[in-house]
C-alpha positions, 0 to 999 in steps of 0.5 A, a space after each residue: 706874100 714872101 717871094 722866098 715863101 715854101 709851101 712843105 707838104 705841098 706838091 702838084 701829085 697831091 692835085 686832083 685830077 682835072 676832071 673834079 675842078 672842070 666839072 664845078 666849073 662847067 655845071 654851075 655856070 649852066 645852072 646859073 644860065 637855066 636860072 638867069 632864063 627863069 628870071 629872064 621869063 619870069 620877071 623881076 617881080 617874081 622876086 616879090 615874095 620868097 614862096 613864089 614859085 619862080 623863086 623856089 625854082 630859082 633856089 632850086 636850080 642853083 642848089 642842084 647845079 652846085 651839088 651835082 658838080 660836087 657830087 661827080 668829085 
């Protein structure tokens, strides 16, 4: 990286407003949290065959928490 390095075209109006980044950054992490309590309760073992129920909710947890952040954007 250039120390004297410009960026044109490049300005914090054209920055989303906080709101869009804060809301990924609040609902993943308590999807990932819900999925880490599944596995908590779980076990281990339920990661034994990709069907098992555990693991598709698992899938599941993950998927939404990321879409539902980026959905509010």
């Amino acid at each position: 990286m250039q120390v004297g390095m410009t960026t044109p075209g490049l300005s914090l109006q054209q920055a989303p407003h906080l709101s869009i980044p804060a809301s990924f950054f609040l609902t993943v992490p308590l999807s990932m949290l819900l999925a880490g309590c599944i596995l908590m309760f779980a076990g281990a073992r339920s990661l034994s065959h990709p069907w098992d129920p555990q693991v598709i909710a698992l899938t599941h947890v993950g998927t939404v928490g990321v879409l539902s952040a980026q959905r509010r954007a």
